[in-house]
C-alpha positions as CSV (number, residue, x, y, z in Angstrom):
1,X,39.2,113.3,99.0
2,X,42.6,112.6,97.9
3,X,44.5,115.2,96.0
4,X,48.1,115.0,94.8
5,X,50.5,117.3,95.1
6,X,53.6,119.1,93.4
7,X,56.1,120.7,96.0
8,X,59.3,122.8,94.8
9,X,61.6,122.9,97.5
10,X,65.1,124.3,98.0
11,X,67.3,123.4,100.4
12,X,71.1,123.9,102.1
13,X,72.0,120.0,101.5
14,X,75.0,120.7,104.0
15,X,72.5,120.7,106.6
16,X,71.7,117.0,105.9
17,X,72.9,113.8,104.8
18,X,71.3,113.3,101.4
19,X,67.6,113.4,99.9
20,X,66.6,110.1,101.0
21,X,65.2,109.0,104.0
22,X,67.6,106.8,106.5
23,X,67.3,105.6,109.9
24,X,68.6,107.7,112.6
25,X,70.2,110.5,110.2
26,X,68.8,114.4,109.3
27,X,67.7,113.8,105.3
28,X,65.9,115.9,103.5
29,X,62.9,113.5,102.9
30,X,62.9,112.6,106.4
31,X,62.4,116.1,107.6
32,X,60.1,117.2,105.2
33,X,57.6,113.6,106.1
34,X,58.1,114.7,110.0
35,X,56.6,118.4,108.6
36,X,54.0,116.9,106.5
37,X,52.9,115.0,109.6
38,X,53.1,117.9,111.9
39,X,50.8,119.9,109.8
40,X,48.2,117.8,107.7
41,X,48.4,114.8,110.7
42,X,48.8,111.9,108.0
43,X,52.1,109.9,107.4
44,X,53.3,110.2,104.4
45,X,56.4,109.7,102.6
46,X,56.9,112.0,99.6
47,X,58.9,111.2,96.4
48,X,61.6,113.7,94.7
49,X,62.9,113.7,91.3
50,X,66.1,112.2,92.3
51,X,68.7,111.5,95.7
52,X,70.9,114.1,96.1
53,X,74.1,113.2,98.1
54,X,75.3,114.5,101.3
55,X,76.3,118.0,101.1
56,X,74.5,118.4,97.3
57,X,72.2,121.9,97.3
58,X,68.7,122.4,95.6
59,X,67.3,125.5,94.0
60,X,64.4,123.7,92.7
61,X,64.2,119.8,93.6
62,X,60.3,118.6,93.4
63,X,58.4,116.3,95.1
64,X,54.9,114.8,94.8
65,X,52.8,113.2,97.3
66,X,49.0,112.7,98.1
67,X,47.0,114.3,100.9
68,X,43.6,114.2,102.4
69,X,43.7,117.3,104.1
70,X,41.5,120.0,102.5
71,X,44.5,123.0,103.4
72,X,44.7,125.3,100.4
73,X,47.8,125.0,98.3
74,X,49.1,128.3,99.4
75,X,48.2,127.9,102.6
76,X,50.3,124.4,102.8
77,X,53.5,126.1,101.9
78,X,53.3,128.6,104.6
79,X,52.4,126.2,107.2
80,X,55.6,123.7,106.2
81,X,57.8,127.1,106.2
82,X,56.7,127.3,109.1
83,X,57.9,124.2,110.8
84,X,60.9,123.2,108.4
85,X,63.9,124.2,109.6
86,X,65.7,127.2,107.5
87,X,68.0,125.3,106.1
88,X,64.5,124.2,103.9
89,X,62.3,126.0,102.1
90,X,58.8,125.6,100.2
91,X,59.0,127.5,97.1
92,X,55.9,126.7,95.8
93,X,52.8,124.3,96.1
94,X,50.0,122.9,93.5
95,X,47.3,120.7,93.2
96,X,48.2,118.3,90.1
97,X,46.9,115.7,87.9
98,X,46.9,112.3,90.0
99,X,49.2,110.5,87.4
100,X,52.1,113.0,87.9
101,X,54.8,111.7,89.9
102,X,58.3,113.9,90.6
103,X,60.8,111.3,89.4
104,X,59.1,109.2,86.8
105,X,57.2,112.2,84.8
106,X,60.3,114.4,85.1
107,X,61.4,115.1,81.5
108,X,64.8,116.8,82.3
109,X,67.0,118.5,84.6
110,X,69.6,121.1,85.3
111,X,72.4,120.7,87.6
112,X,75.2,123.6,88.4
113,X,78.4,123.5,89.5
114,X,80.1,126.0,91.0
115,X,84.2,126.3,91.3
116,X,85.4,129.6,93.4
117,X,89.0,131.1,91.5
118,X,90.1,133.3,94.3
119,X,93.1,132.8,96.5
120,X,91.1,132.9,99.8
121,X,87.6,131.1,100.2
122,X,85.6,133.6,102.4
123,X,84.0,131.5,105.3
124,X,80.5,132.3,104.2
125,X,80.7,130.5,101.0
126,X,83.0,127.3,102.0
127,X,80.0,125.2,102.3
128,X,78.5,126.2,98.5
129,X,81.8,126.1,96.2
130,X,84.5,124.0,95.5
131,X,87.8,126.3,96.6
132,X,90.2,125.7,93.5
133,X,92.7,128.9,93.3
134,X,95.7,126.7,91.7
135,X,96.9,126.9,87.9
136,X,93.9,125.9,85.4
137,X,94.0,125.7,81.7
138,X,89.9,126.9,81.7
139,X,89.5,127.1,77.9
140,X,90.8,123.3,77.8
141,X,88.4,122.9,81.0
142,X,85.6,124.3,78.8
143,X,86.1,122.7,75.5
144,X,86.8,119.2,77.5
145,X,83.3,119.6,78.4
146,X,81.9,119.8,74.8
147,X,82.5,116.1,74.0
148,X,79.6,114.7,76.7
149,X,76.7,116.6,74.2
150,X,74.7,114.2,72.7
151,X,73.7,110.1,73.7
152,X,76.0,108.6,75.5
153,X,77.0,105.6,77.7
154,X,77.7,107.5,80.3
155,X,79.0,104.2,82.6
156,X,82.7,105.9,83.4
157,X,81.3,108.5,84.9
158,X,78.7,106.5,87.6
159,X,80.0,105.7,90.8
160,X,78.6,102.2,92.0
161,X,74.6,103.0,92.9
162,X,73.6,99.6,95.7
163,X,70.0,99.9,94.6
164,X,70.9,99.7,91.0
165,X,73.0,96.9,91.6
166,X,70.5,94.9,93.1
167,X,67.7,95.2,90.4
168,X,70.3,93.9,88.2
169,X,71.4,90.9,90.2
170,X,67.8,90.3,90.4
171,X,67.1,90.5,86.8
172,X,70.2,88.3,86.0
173,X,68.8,85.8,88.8
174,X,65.5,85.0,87.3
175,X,64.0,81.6,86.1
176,X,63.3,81.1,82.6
177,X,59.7,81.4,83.7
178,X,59.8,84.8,85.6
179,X,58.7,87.8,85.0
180,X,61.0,90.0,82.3
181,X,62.7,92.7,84.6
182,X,63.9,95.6,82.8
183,X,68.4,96.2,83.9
184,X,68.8,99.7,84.4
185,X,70.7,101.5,81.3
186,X,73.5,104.0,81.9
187,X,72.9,105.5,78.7
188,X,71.7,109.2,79.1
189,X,71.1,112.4,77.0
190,X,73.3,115.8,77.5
191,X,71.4,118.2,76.1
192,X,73.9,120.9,76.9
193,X,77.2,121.0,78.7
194,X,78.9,124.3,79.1
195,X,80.8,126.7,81.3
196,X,80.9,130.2,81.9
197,X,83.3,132.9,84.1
198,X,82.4,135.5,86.4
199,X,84.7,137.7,88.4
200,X,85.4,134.9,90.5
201,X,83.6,132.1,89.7
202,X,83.8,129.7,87.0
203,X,80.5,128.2,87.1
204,X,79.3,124.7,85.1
205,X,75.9,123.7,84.0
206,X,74.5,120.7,82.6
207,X,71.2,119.5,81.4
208,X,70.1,116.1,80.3
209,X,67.2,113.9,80.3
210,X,68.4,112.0,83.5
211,X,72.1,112.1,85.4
212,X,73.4,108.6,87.1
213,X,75.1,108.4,90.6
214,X,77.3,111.0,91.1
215,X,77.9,111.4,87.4
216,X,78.2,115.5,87.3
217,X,80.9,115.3,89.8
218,X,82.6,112.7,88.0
219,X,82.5,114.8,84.5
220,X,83.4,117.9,87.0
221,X,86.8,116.2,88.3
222,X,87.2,114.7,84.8
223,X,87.1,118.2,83.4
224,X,89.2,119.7,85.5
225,X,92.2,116.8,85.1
226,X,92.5,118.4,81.5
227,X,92.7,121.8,82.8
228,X,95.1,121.0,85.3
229,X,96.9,119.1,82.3
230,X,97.1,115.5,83.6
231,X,94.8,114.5,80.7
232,X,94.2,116.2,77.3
233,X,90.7,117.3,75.7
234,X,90.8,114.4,73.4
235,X,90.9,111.7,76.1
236,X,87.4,112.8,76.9
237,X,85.9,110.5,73.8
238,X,88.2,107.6,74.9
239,X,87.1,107.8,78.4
240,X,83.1,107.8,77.2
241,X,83.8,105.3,75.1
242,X,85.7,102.9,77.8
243,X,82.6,102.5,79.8
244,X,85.2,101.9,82.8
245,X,85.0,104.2,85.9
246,X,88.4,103.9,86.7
247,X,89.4,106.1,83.2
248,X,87.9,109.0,84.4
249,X,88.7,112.0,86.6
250,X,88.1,111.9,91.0
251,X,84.4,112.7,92.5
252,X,84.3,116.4,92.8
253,X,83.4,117.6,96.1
254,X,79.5,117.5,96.7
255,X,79.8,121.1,98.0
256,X,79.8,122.9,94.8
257,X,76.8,121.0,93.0
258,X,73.3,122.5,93.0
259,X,70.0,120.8,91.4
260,X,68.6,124.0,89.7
261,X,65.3,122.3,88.3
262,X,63.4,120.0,86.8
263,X,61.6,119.9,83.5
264,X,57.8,118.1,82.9
């Protein structure tokens, strides 16, 4: 009998290129679908909350999939930790109800990012912070980050998603006798946006009800063009209100961004 299954994984996403599965290249999904196979026997492909990105880190990402085998829960995540490489790890492992599914039930998440302040970056952390020891205004840095709180269009801050893009030609394509297709909105709730210090660190966190492509490392080199002082706290409105990628800040390195967890 078929069961379904919620996974908490973390992972070293420097190890891989990305969450989702692609020909010929280490993913995360990819791996953990070769694992699944080498333990249960049955080819599978399980779903996450969300694609991280090259180089992007997970303390808690989830997955769900279905199984036939009859391995205890517990037992399943010692027998993937097992066989995943190190770079992954099975933090847990549940039988759930057969409607939940990691992405569309998920209610919330929390992302981190985290920026390292010292004048050297010791080789042991290079691949887990973004190394930024030059002059920064971090109260403006902090306050800039503020304005996102609340419903926003949050279209300036997206980088181009293809599969997005698609569904929306698609949609834009159809007959007058087709099916309605619902366009993908950019609009998304922050629920909170702030920033603390630590001897060394100066550490972000967001959550929100959902994040588009590459949009916390958008806000994160938005955010740190007003500390830096090439834009000013106030421009962050404009910018949300713009709905133009091109008015805010560089792509922050995917080094320093960590999926913390996700909320059902």
């Amino acid at each position: 009998m078929s069961r379904n299954l919620k996974v908490t994984l973390s992972y070293d996403g420097s190890e891989f290129h990305g969450w989702q599965i692609q020909p010929e290249l280490r993913t995360v999904q990819g791996t953990l679908a070769e694992c699944i196979a080498r333990v249960t026997g049955e080819d599978i492909l399980p779903q996450g909350s969300g694609r991280t990105d090259a180089g992007v880190h997970a303390i808690g990402q989830v997955v769900s999939f279905c199984l036939q085998s009859p391995i205890p829960d517990s037992n399943l995540a010692i027998a993937l930790n097992d066989v995943l490489p190190p770079a992954v790890r099975v933090k847990s492992a549940k039988t759930v109800d057969a409607n939940f599914h990691a992405r569309h039930s998920a209610k919330a998440k929390t992302y981190r990012y985290r920026i390292l302040r010292s004048d050297i970056c010791p080789p042991f952390l290079a691949r887990y912070v973004l190394h930024d020891p030059y002059p920064l205004n971090e109260e403006a840095v902090m306050r800039a980050s503020e304005h996102i709180v609340g419903r926003h269009d949050f279209t300036s801050f997206a980088a181009s998603d293809p599969d997005r893009s698609t569904r929306i030609a698609d949609a834009e394509t159809q007959g007058p006798g087709a099916a309605k297709t619902t366009v993908p909105s950019n609009v998304r709730t922050v629920h909170s946006s702030q920033w603390m210090r630590t001897n060394e660190e100066l550490i972000y966190e967001i959550r929100g009800d959902g994040f588009l492509h590459h949009m916390v490392r958008n806000l994160i080199g938005t955010f740190l063009l007003v500390g830096k002082g090439t834009l000013k706290i106030a421009d962050v409105p404009a910018i949300l209100q713009a709905r133009d990628r091109t008015a805010a800040g560089p792509t922050a390195a995917a080094c320093g961004l960590y999926l913390v967890s996700v909320e059902y």
